[in-house]
N, CA, C and O atoms as a GROMACS GRO file, in nm:
protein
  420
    1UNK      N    1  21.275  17.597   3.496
    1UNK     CA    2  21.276  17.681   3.378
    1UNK      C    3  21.226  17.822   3.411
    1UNK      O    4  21.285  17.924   3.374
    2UNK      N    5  21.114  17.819   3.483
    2UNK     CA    6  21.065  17.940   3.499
    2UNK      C    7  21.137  18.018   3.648
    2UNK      O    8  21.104  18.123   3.702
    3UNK      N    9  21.231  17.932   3.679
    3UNK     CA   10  21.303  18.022   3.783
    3UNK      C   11  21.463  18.095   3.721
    3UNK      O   12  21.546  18.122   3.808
    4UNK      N   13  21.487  18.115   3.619
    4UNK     CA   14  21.577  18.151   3.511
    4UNK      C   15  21.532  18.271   3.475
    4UNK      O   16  21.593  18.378   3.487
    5UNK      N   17  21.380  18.248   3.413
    5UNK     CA   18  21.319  18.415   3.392
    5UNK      C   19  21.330  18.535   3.524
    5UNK      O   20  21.310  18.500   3.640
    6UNK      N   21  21.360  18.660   3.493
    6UNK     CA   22  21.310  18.717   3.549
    6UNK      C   23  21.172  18.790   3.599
    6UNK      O   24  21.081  18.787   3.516
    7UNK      N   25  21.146  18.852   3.721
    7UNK     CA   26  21.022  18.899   3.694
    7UNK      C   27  20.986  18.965   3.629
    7UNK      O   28  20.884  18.950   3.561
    8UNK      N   29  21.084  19.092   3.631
    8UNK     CA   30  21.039  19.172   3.486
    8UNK      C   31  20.982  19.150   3.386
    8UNK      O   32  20.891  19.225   3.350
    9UNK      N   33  21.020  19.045   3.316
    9UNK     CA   34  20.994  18.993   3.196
    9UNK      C   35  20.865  18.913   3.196
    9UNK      O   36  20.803  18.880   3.095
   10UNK      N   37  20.836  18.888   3.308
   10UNK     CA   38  20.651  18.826   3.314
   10UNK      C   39  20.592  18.980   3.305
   10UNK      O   40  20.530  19.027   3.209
   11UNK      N   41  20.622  19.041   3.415
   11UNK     CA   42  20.534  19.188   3.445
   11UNK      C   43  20.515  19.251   3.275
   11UNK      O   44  20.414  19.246   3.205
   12UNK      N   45  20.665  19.315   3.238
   12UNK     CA   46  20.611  19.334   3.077
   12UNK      C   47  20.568  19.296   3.004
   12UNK      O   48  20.542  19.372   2.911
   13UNK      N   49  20.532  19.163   2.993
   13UNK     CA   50  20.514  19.112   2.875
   13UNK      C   51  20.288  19.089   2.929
   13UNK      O   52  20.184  19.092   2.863
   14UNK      N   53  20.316  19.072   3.054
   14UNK     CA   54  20.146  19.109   3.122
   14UNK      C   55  20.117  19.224   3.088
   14UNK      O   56  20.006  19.236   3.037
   15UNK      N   57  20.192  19.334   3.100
   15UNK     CA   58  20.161  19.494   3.089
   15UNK      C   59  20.119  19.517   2.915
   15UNK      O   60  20.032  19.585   2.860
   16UNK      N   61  20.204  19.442   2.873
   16UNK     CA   62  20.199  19.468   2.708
   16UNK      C   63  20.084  19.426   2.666
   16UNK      O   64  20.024  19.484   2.575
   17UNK      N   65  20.023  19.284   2.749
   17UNK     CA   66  19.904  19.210   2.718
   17UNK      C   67  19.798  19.320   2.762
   17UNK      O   68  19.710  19.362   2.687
   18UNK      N   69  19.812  19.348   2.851
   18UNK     CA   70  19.703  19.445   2.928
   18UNK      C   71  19.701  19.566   2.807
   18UNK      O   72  19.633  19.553   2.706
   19UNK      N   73  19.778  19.674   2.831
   19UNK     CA   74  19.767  19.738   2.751
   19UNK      C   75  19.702  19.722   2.570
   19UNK      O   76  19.668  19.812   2.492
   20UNK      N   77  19.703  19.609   2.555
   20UNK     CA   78  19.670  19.604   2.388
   20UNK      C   79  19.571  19.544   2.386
   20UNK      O   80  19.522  19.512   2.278
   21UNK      N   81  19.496  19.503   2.535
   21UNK     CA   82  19.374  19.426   2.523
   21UNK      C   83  19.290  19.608   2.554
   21UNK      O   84  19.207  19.646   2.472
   22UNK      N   85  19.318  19.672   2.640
   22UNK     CA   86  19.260  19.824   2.697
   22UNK      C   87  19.220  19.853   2.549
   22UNK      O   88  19.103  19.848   2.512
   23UNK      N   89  19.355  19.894   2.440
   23UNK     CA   90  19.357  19.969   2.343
   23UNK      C   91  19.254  19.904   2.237
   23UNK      O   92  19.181  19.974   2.167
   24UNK      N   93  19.256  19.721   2.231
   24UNK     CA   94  19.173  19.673   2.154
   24UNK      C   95  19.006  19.737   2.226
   24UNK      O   96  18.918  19.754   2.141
   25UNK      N   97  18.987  19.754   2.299
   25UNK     CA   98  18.848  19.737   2.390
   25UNK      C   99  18.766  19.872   2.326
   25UNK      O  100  18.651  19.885   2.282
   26UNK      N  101  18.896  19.979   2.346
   26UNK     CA  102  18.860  20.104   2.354
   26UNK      C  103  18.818  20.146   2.189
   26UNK      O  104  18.707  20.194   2.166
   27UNK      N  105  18.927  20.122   2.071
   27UNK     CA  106  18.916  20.176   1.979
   27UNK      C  107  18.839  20.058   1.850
   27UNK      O  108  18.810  20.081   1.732
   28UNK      N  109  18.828  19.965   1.910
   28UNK     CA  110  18.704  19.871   1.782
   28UNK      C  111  18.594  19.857   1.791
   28UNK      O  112  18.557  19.826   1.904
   29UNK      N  113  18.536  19.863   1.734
   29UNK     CA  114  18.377  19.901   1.763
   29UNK      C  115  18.291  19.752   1.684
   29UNK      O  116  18.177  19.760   1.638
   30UNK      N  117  18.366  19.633   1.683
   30UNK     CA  118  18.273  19.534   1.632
   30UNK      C  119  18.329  19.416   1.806
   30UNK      O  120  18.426  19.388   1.875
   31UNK      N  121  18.146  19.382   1.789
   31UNK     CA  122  18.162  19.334   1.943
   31UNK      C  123  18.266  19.222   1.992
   31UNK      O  124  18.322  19.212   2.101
   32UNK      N  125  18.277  19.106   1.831
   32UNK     CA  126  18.376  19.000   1.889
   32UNK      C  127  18.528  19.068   1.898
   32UNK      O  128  18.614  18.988   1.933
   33UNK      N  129  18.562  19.171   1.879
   33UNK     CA  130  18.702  19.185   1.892
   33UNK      C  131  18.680  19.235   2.040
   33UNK      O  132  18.742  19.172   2.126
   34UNK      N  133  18.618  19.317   2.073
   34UNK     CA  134  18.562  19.356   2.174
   34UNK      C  135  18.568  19.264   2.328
   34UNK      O  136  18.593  19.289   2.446
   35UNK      N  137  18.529  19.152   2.251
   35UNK     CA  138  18.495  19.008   2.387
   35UNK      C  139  18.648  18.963   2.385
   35UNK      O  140  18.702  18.934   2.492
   36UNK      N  141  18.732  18.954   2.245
   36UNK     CA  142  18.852  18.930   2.259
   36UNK      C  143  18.952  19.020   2.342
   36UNK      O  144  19.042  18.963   2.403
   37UNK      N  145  18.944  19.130   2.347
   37UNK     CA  146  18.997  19.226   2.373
   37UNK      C  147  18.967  19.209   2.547
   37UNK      O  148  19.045  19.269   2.620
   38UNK      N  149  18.876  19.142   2.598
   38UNK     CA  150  18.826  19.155   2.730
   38UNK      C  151  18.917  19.036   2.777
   38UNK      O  152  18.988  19.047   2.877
   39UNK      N  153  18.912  18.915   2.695
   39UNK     CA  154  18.970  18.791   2.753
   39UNK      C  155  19.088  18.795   2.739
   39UNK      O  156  19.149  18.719   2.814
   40UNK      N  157  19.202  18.905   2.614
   40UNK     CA  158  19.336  18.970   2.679
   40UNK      C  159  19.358  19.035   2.774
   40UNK      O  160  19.474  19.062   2.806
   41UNK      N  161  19.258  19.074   2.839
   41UNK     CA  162  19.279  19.181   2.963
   41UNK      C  163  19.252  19.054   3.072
   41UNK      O  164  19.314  19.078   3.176
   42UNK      N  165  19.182  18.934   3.077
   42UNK     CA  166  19.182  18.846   3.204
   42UNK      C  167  19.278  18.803   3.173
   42UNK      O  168  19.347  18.817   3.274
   43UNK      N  169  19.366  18.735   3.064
   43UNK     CA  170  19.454  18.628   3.029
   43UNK      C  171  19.594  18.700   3.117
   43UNK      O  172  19.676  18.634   3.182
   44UNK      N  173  19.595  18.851   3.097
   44UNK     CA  174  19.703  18.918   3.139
   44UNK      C  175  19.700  18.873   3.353
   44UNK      O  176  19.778  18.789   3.397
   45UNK      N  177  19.618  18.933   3.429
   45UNK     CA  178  19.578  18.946   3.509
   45UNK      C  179  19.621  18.794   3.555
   45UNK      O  180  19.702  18.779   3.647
   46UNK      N  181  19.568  18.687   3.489
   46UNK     CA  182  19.593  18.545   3.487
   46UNK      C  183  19.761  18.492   3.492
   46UNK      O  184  19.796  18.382   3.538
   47UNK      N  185  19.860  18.604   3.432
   47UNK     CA  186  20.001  18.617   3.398
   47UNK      C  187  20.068  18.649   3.594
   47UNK      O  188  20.161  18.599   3.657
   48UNK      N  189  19.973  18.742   3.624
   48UNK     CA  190  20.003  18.813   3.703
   48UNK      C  191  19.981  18.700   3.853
   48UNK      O  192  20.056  18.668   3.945
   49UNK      N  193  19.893  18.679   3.830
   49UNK     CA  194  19.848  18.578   3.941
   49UNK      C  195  19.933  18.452   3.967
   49UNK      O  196  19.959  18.397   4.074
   50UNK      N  197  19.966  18.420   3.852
   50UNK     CA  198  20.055  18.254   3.851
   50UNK      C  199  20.225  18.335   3.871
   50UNK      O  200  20.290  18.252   3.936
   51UNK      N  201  20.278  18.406   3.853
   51UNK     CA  202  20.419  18.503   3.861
   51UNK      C  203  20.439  18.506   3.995
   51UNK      O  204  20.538  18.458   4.049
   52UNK      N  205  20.340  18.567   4.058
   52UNK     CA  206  20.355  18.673   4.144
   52UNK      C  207  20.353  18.538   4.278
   52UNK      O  208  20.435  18.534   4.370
   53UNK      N  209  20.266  18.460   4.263
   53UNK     CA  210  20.257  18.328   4.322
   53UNK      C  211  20.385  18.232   4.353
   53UNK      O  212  20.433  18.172   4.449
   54UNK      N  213  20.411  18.255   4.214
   54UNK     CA  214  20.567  18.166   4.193
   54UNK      C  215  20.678  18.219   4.271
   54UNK      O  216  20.758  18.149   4.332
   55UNK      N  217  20.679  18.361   4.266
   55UNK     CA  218  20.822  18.413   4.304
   55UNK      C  219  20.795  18.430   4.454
   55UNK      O  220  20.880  18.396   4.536
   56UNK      N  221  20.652  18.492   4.499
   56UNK     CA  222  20.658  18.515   4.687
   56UNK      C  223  20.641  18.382   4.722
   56UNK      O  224  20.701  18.338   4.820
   57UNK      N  225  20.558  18.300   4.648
   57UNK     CA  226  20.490  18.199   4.759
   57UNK      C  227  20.558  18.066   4.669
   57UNK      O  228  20.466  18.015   4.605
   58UNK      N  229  20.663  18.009   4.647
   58UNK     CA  230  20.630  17.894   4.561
   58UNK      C  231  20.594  17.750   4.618
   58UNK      O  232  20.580  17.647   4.552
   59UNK      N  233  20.584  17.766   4.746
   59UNK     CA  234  20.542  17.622   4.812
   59UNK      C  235  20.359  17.622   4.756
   59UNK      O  236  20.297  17.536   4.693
   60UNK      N  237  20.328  17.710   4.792
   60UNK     CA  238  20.157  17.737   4.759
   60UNK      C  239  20.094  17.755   4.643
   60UNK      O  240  20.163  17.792   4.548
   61UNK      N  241  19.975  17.737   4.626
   61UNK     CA  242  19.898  17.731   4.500
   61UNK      C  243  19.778  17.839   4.512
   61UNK      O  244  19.657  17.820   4.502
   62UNK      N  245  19.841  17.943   4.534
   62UNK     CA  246  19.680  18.020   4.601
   62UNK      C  247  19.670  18.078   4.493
   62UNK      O  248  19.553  18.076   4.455
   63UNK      N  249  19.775  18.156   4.388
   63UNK     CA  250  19.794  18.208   4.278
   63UNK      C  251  19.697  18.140   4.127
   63UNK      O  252  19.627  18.198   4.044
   64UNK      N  253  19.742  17.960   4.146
   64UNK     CA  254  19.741  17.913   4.023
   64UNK      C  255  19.531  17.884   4.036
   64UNK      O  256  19.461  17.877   3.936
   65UNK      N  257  19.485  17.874   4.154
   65UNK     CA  258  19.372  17.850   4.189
   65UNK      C  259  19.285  18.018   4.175
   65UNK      O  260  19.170  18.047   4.142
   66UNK      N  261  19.357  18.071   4.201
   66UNK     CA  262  19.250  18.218   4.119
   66UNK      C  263  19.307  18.250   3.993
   66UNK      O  264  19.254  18.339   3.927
   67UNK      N  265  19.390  18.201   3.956
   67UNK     CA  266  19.376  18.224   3.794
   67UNK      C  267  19.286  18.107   3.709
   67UNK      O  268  19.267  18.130   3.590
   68UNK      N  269  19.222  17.962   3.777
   68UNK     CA  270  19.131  17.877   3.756
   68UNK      C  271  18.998  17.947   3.781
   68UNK      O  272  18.896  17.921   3.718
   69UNK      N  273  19.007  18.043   3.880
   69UNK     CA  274  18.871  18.083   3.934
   69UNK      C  275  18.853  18.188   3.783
   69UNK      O  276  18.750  18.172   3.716
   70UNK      N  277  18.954  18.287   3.741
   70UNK     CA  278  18.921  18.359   3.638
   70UNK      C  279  18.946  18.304   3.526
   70UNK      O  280  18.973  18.383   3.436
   71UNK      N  281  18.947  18.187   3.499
   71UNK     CA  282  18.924  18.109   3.395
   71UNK      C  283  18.784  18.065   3.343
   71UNK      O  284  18.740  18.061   3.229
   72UNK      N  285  18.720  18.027   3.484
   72UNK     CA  286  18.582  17.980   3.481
   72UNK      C  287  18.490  18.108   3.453
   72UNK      O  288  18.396  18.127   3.377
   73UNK      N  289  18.540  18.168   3.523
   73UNK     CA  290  18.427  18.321   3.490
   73UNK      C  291  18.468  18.396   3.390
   73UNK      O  292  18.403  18.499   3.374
   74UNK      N  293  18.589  18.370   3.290
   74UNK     CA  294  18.577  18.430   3.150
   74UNK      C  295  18.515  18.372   3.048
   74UNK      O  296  18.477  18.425   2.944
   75UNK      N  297  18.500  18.174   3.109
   75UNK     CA  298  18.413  18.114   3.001
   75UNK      C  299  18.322  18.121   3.014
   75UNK      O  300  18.250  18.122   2.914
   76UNK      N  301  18.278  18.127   3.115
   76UNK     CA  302  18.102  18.156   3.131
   76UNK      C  303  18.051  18.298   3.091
   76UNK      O  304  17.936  18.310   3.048
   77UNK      N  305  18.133  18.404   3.104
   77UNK     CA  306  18.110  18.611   3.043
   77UNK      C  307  18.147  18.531   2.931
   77UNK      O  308  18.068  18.607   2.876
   78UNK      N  309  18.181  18.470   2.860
   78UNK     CA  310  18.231  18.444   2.688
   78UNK      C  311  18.121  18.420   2.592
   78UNK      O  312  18.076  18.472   2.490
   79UNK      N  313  18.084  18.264   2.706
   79UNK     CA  314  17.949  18.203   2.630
   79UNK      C  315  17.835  18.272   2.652
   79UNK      O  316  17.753  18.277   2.560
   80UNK      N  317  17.809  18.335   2.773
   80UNK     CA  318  17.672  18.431   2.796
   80UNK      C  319  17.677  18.548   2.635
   80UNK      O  320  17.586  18.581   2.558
   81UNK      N  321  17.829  18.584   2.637
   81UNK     CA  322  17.831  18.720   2.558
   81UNK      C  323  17.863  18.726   2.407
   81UNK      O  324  17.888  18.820   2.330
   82UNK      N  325  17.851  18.537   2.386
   82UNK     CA  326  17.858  18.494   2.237
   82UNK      C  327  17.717  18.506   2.217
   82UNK      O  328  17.665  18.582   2.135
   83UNK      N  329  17.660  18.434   2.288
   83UNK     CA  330  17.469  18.423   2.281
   83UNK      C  331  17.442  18.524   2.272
   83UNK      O  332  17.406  18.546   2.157
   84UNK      N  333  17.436  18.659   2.370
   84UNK     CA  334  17.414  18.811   2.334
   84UNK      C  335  17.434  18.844   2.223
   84UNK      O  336  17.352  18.928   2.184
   85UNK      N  337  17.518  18.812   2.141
   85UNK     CA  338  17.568  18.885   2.021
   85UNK      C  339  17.531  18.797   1.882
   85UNK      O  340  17.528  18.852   1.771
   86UNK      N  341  17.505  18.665   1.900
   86UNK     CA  342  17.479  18.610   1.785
   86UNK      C  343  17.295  18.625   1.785
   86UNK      O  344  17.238  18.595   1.680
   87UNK      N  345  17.209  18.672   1.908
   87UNK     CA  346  17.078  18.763   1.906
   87UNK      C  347  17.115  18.861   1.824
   87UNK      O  348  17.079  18.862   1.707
   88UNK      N  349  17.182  18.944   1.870
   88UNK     CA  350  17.208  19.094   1.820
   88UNK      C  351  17.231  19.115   1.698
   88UNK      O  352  17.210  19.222   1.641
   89UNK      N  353  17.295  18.975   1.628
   89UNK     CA  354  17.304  18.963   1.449
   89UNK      C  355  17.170  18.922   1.466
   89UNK      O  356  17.111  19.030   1.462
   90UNK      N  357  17.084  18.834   1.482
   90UNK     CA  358  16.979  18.789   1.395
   90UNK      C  359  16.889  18.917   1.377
   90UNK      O  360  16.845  18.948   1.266
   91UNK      N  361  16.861  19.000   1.511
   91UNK     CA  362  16.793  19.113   1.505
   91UNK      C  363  16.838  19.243   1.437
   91UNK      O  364  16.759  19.310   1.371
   92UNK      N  365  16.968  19.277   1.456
   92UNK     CA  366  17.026  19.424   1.375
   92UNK      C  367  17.087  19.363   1.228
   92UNK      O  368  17.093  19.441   1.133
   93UNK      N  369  17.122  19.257   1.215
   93UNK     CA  370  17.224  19.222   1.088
   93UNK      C  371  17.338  19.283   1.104
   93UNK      O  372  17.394  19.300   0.996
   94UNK      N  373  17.392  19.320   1.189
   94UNK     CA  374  17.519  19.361   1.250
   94UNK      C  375  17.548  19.349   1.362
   94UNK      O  376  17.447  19.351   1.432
   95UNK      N  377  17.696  19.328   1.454
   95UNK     CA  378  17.724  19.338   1.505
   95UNK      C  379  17.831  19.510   1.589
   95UNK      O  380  17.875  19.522   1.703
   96UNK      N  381  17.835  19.576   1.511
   96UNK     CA  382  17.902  19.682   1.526
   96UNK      C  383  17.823  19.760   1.632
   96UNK      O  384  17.701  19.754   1.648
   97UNK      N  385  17.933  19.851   1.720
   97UNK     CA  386  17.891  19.898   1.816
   97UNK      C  387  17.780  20.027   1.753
   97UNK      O  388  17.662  20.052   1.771
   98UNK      N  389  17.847  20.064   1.704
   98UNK     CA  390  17.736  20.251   1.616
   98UNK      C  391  17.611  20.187   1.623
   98UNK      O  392  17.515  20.229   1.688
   99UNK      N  393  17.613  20.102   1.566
   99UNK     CA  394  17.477  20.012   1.536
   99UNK      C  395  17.387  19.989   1.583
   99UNK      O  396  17.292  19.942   1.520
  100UNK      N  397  17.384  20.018   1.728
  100UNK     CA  398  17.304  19.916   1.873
  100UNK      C  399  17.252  20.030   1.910
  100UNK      O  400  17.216  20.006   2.025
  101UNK      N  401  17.224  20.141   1.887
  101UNK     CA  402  17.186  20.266   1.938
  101UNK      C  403  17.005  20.254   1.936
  101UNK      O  404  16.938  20.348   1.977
  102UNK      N  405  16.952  20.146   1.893
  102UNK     CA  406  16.823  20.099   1.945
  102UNK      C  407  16.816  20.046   2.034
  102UNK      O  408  16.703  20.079   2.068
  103UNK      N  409  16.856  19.974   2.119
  103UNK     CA  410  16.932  19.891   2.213
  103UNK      C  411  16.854  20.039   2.335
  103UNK      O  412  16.753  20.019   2.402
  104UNK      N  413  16.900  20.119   2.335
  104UNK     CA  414  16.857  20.224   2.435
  104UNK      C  415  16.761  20.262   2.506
  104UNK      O  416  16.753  20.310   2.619
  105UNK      N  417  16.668  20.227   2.408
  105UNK     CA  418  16.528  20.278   2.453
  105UNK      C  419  16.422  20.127   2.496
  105UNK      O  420  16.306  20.142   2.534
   0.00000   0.00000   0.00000
């Protein structure tokens, strides 16, 4: 099935992911869209790794095993950075970025 697709059509549709996870990152300022916005930018990268695997190498798995490796280390930055933030409500009563500007000092 997936030898029917072209590559193109993984690459754009990764690029599109990438791009709208950047744009989510950059312009929302409340932290869970923020963490979401981070795990569209691995999920993409994750696109890239299993593709790029498939089409040079398809006897091998070197691809599908670092997109496992950045699987494990987005759940673990997820859960560390849910705990960070559900502190950050009990103490500010918000989560919004403007907000944290005590955080500084």
């Amino acid at each position: 099935m997936i030898d029917n697709i072209p590559l193109n059509s993984f690459l754009v549709i990764s690029t599109l992911m990438f791009f709208i996870g950047i744009y989510g990152f950059l312009i929302r300022r409340n932290l869970i869209t923020m963490l979401m916005s981070i795990e569209l930018i691995l999920n993409s990268v994750n696109i890239n790794f299993v593709v790029f695997n498939k089409f040079l190498y398809p006897n091998l798995l070197h691809g599908h095993f670092f997109s496992l490796i950045v699987i494990a280390v987005a759940a673990s930055e997820a859960a560390v950075a849910i705990a960070i933030i559900i502190n950050i409500y009990r103490n500010f009563k918000s989560i919004d970025v403007d907000n944290l500007d005590q955080m500084k000092f």
